[in-house]
C-alpha positions in Angstrom: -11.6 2.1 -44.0 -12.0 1.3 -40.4 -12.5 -2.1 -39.3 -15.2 -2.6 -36.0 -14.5 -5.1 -33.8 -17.7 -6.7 -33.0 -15.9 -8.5 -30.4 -16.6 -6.7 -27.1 -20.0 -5.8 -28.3 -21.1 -8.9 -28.8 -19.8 -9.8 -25.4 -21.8 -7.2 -23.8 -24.8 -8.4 -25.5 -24.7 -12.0 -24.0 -23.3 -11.3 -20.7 -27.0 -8.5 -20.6 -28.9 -11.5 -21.7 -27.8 -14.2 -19.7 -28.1 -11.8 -16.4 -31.8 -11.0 -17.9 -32.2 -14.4 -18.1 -30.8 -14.7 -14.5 -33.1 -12.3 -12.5 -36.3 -13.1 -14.3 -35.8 -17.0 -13.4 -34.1 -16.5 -10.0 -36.3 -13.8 -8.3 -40.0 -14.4 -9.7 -42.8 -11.9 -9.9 -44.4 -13.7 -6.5 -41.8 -12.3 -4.0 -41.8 -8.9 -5.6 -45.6 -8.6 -5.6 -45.8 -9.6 -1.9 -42.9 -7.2 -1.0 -44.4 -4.1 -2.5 -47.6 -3.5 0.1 -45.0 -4.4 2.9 -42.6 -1.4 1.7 -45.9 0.8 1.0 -47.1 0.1 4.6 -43.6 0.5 5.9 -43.3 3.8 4.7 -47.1 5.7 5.3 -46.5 4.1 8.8 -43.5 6.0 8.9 -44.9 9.4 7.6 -48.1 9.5 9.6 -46.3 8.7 13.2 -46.0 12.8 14.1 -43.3 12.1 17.3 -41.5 14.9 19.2 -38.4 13.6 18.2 -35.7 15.5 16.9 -34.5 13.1 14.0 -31.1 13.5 12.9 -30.3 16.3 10.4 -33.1 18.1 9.9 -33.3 21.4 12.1 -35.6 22.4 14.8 -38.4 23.8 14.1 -39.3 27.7 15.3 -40.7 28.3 18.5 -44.5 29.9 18.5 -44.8 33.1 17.8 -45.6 35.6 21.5 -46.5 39.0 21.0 -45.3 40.3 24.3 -41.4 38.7 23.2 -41.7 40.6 19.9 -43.2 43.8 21.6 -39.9 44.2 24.0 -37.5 42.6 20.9 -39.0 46.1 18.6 -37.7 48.5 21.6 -34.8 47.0 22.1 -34.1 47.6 18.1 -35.0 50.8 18.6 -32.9 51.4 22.0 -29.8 50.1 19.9 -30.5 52.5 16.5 -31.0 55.8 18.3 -27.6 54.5 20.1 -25.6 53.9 17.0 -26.9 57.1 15.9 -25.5 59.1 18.8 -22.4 57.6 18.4 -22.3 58.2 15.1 -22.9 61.6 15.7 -20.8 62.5 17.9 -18.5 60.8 15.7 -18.8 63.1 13.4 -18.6 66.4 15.2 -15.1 64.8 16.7 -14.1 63.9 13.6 -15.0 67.6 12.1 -13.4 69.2 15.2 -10.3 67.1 14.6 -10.1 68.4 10.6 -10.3 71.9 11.9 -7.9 71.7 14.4 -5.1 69.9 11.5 -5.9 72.3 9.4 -5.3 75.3 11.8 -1.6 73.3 12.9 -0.7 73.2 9.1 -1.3 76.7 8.6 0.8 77.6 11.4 3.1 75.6 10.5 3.4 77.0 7.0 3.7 80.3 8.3 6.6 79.3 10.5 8.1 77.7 7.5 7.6 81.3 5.7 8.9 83.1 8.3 12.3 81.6 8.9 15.3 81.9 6.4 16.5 79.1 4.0 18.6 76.8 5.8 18.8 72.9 5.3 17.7 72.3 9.0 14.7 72.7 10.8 13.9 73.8 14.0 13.2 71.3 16.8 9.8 73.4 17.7 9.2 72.8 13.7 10.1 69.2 14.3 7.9 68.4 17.2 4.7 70.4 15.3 5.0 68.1 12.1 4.9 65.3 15.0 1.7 66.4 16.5 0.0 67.0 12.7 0.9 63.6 11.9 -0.5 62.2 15.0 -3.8 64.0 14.8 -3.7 63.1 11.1 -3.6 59.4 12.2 -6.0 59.6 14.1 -8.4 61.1 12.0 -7.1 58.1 9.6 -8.7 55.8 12.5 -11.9 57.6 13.4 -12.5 57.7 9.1 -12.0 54.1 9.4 -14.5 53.7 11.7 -12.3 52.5 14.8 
């Protein structure tokens, strides 16, 4: 069986009653009564007083709307989409140029390869092609990337 120990419990309850006891007798009910229409006047005071001031945290509020701002704002939207278009375009046919033109130097280059007899080496006009492939390949990499 397990033993409670009332102890600490029944020190809670006086110390609760004795600090009832406490603010009842030391505070009153006539200061708290007078206090409350002070603090209610305080604060519609404070809620009704509309001021221009920015006050501290809260952000600024929008500025009115003006149809002639939004009118040359649409345009500008526009201006900039066709733009991103073009270049997007144009993008695209380099990019599809670029793909054409790798593929044409890799088919030359395998018919090189064909073409020569079996030796461990390669020639340095073999060397320098595989260069130029795999620079044009990286930069395909980058234009695919979007850079």
């Amino acid at each position: 069986m397990m033993t409670m120990n009332l102890e600490p419990r029944s020190g809670r309850r006086a110390f609760l009653t004795r600090w009832k006891s406490i603010v009842l007798t030391g505070f009153g009910v006539a200061p708290v009564a007078t206090a409350i229409p002070q603090l209610a006047n305080a604060l519609s005071a404070s809620q009704t007083a509309h001021t221009p001031v920015q006050r501290p945290g809260f952000p600024a509020p929008p500025a009115p709307a003006d149809p002639g701002v939004q009118d040359t704002d649409a345009s500008q939207d526009t201006n900039q989409q066709a733009a991103k278009r073009a270049m997007a375009a144009r993008n695209e046919k380099e990019f599809r140029e670029g793909v054409e033109k790798l593929y044409q130097m890799a088919s030359e280059l395998k018919d090189e390869l064909a073409q020569s007899p079996r030796m461990n080496v390669l020639s340095v006009r073999m060397y320098k092609k595989t260069e130029e492939i795999e620079k044009l390949a990286k930069q395909l990499k980058s234009k695919a990337k979007g850079g």
